[in-house]
C-alpha positions as CSV (number, residue, x, y, z in Angstrom):
1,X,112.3,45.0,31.7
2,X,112.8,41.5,30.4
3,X,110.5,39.9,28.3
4,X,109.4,37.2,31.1
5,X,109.6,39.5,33.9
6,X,111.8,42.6,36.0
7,X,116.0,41.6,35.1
8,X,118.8,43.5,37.5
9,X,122.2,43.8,37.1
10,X,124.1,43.7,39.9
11,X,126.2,46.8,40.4
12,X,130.0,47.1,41.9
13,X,129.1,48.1,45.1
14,X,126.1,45.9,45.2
15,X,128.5,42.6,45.7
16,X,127.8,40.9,48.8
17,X,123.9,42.1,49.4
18,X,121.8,39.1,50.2
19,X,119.7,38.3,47.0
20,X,116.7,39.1,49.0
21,X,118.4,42.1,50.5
22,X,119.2,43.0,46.9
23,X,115.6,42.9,45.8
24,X,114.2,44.5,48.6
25,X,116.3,47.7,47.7
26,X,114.4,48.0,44.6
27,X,111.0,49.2,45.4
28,X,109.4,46.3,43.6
29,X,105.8,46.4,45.2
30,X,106.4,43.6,47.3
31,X,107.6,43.4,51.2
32,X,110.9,41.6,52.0
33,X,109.3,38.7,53.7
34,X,106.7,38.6,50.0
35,X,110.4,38.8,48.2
36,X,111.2,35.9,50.1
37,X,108.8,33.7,50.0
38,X,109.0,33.8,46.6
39,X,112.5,33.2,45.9
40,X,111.8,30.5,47.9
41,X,108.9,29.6,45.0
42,X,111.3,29.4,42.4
43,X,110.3,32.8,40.6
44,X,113.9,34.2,41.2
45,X,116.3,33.2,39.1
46,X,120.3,34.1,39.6
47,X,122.2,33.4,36.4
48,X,119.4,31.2,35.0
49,X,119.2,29.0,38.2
50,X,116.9,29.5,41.0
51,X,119.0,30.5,44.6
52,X,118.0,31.0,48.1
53,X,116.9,34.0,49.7
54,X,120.5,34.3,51.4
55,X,122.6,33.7,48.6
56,X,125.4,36.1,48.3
57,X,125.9,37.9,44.6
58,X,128.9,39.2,43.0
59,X,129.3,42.1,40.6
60,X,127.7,41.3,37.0
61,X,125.5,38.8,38.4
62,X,121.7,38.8,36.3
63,X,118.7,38.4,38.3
64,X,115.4,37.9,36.7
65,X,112.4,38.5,38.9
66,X,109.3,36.5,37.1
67,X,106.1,36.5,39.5
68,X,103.4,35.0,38.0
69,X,100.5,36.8,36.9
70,X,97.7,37.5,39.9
71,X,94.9,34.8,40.4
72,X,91.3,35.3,40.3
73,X,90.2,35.3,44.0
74,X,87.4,32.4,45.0
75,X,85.2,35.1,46.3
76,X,82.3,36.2,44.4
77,X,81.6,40.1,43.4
78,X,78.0,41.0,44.6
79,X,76.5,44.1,42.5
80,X,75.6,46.6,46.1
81,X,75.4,50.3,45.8
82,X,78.7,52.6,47.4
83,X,78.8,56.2,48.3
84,X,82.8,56.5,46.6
85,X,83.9,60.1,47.8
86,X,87.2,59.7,45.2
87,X,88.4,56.8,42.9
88,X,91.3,56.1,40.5
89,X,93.2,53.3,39.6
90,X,95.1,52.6,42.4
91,X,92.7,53.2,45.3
92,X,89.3,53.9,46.6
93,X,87.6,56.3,49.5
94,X,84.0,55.1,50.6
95,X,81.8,55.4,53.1
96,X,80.7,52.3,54.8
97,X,77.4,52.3,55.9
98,X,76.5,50.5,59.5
99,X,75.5,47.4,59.1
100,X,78.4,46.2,56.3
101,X,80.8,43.9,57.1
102,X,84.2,44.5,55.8
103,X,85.8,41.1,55.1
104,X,84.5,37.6,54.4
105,X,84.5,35.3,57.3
106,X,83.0,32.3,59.7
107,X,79.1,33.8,59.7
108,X,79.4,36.3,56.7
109,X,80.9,34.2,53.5
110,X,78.8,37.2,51.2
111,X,77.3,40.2,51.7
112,X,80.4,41.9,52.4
113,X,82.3,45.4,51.8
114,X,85.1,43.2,49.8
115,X,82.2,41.0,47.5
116,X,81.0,44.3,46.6
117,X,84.2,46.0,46.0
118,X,84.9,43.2,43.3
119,X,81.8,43.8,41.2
120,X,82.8,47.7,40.9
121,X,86.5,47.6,40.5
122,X,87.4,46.1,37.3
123,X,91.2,47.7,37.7
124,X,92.3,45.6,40.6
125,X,95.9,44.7,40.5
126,X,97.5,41.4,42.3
127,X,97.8,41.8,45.8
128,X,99.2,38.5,47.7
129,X,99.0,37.0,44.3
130,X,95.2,37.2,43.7
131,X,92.8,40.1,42.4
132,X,91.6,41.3,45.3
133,X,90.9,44.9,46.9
134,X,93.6,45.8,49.7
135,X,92.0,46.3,52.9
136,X,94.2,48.9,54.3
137,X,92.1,49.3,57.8
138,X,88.6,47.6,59.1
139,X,85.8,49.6,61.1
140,X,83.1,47.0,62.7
141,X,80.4,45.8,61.2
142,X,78.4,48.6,62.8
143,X,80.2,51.9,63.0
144,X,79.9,53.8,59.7
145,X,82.1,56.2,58.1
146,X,85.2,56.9,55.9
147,X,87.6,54.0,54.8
148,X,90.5,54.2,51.7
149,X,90.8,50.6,49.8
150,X,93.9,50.3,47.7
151,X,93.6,48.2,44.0
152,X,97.3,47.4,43.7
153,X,100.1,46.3,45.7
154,X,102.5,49.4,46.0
155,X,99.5,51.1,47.0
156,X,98.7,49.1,49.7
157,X,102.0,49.0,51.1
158,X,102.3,52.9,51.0
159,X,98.9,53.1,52.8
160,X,100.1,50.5,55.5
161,X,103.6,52.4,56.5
162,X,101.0,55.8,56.6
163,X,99.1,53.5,59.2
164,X,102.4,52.3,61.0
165,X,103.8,55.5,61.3
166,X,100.6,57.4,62.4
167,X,100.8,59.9,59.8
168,X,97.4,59.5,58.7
169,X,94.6,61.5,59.9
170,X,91.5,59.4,61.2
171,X,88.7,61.6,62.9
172,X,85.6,60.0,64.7
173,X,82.5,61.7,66.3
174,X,80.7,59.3,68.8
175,X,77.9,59.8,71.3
176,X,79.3,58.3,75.2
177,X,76.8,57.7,77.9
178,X,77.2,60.0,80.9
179,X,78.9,63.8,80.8
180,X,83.0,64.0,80.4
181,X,83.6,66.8,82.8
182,X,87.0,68.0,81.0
183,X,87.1,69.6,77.5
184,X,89.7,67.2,76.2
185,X,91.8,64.5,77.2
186,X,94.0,61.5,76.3
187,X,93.6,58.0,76.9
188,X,97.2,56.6,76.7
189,X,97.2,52.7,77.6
190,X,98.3,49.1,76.7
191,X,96.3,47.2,74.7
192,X,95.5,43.6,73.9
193,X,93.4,40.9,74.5
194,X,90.6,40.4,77.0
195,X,92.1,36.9,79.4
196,X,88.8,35.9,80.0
197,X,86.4,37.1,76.8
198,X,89.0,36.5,74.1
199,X,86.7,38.2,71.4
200,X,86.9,41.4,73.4
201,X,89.5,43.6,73.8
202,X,91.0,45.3,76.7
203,X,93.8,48.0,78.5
204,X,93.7,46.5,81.5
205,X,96.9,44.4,80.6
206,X,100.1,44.8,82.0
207,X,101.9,43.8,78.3
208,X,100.6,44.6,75.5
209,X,100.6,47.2,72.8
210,X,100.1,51.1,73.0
211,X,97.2,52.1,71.9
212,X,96.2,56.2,71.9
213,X,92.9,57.9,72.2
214,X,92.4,61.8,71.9
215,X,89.1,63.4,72.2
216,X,87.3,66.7,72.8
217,X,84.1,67.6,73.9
218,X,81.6,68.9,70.7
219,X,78.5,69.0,73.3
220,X,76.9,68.0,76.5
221,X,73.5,65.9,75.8
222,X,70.9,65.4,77.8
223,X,72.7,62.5,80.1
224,X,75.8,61.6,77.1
225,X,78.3,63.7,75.6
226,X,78.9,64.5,72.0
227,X,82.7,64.0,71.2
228,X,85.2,64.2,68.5
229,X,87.7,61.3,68.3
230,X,91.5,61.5,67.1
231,X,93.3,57.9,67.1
232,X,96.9,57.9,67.1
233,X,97.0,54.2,67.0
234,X,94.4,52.0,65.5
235,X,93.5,48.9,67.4
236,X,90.4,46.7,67.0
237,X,87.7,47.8,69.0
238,X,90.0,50.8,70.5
239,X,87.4,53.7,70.5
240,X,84.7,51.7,72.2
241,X,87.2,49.8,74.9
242,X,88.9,53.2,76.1
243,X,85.6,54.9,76.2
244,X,83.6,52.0,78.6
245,X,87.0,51.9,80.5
246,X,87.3,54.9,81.6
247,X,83.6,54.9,82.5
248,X,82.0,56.6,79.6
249,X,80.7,53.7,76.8
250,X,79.7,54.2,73.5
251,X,75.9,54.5,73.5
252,X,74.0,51.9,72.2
253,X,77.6,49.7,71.8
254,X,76.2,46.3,72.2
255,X,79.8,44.1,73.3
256,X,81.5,47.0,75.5
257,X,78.2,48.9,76.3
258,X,76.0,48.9,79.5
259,X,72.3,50.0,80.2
260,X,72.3,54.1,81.1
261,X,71.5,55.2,84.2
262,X,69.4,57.7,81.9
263,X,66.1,57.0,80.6
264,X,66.5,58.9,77.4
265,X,70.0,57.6,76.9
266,X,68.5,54.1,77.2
267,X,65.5,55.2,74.7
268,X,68.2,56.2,72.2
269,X,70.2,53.1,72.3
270,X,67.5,51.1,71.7
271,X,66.3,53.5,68.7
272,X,69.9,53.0,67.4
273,X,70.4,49.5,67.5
274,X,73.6,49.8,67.0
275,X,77.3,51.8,68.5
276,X,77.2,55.7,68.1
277,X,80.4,56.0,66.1
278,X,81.4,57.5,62.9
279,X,84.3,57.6,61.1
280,X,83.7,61.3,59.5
281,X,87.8,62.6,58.8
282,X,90.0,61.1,56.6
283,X,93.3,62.3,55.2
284,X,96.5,60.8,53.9
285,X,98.9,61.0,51.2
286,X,98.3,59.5,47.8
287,X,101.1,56.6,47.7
288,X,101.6,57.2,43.9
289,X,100.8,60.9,43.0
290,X,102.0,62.4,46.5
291,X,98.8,64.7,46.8
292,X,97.8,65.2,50.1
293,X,93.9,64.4,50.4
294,X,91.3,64.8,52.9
295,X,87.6,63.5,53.2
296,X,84.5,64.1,55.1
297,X,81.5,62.4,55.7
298,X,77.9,63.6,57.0
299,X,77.0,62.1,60.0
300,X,74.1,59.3,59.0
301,X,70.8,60.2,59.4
302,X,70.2,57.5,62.3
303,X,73.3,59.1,64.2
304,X,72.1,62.7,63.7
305,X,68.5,61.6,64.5
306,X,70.0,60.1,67.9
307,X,72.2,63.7,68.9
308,X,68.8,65.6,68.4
309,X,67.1,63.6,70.1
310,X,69.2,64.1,72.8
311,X,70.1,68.0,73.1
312,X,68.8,69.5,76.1
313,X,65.4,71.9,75.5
């Protein structure tokens, strides 16, 4: 470690490698296209001298890696109260209640999961350069359950290629108008963007990404069905879109949803005001310790209040 930043030496059979190539190979807690950009920023030097990103190095070559420290993010912490089901100094599991938006943005500048997350976590490491928490996944605004923040860099990235590879385990229960006949099935589709509502989503596409739905029935309601959810993938809005698609929406969903044929169904979604979804499993593998950890969350009392309401006498 050199007094200004990370120094290399580069090795025999290291001659050749691209200097971002180089860096990339040495699990510094940045991506290669981070590494890149800031090579490009001057805060790689080669020798002394700053060098592109595809500069070739020789054997003995000294390369200095000096980021600068993190910035203080323009958003302001907002004192809220969080249910935190585990916490150390590289990450965070909550539970989001309905109702909380995740991120700042057009229509919610406060308020938010993020604002709040600054006023608890005083251990927040530089992520992209600022102290910010990393927001390894979203749930909307008004689903509730499980999420896992990262505080550093290196943790984020270990949480993303969990994501990208599918290796993390994400469990949802959710109430769907109408009653699935089968026990379990598998919605297995193209996803992307609705052509005509472009703040919708859709897999009626013909390009597009994969996006994969497992469920199982948990209980048939009086005119809806309790399920358990299993994503494989995790596209926006992919729950609620494969449910109303394959003619079964979320009750109460107010974007994807439609009015019941069922009196009681419609009595519920009203009394709800919001999408019956939870996120109540999640499981992954610490990025830094390598422990294995699972969580679950209670259902919320308005979610619980809505499946009693609707079991049949």
């Amino acid at each position: 470690m050199a007094e200004n930043g990370i120094e290399f030496v580069v090795g025999v059979e290291e001659g050749g490698m691209r200097l971002d190539q180089f860096l990339a190979g040495k699990r510094l807690p940045h991506s290669r296209s981070q590494i890149q950009r800031r090579i490009e920023e001057g805060e790689v030097l080669v020798n002394g001298a700053t060098a592109r990103p595809s500069k070739k190095l020789r054997p003995g070559d000294r390369v200095l890696f000096s980021p600068p420290p993190p910035v203080p993010t323009a958003l302001v912490p907002e004192e809220m109260p969080l249910t935190v089901f585990y916490e150390d100094q590289h990450l965070i599991v909550l539970d989001k209640p309905a109702g909380l938006v995740v991120h700042p943005a057009a229509g919610h500048a406060s308020g938010t999961l993020v604002n709040a997350l600054l006023a608890r976590c005083g251990d927040l490491g530089g992520i992209g350069g600022e102290l910010r928490p990393g927001i390894v996944h979203r749930l909307d605004r008004d689903t509730s359950g499980l999420m896992v923040v990262a505080k550093d860099e290196p943790t984020l990235l270990g949480l993303q290629d969990q994501f990208r590879h599918h290796t993390l385990r994400r469990s949802y229960v959710a109430i769907v108008d109408g009653e699935i006949e089968t026990a379990s099935g598998r919605f297995a589709t193209l996803y992307g963007r609705h052509p005509v509502h472009r703040k919708r989503f859709t897999s009626r596409v013909t390009t597009g990404k994969v996006a994969i739905t497992n469920y199982t029935v948990v209980e048939r309601l009086e005119g809806a069905t309790l399920v358990r959810v299993r994503l494989e993938t995790g596209r926006t809005h992919q729950i609620r879109v494969h449910f109303r698609e394959h003619g079964h929406p979320v009750v109460g969903d107010p974007v994807y949803g439609r009015p019941s044929k069922h009196p009681l169904v419609r009595e519920v979604a009203t009394m709800l005001g919001r999408q019956a979804l939870h996120a109540y499993e999640l499981g992954f593998r610490h990025p830094v310790t390598g422990e294995d950890l699972v969580f679950e969350s209670p259902w919320p009392e308005d979610f619980r209040a809505a499946a009693e309401r609707l079991r049949r006498r």
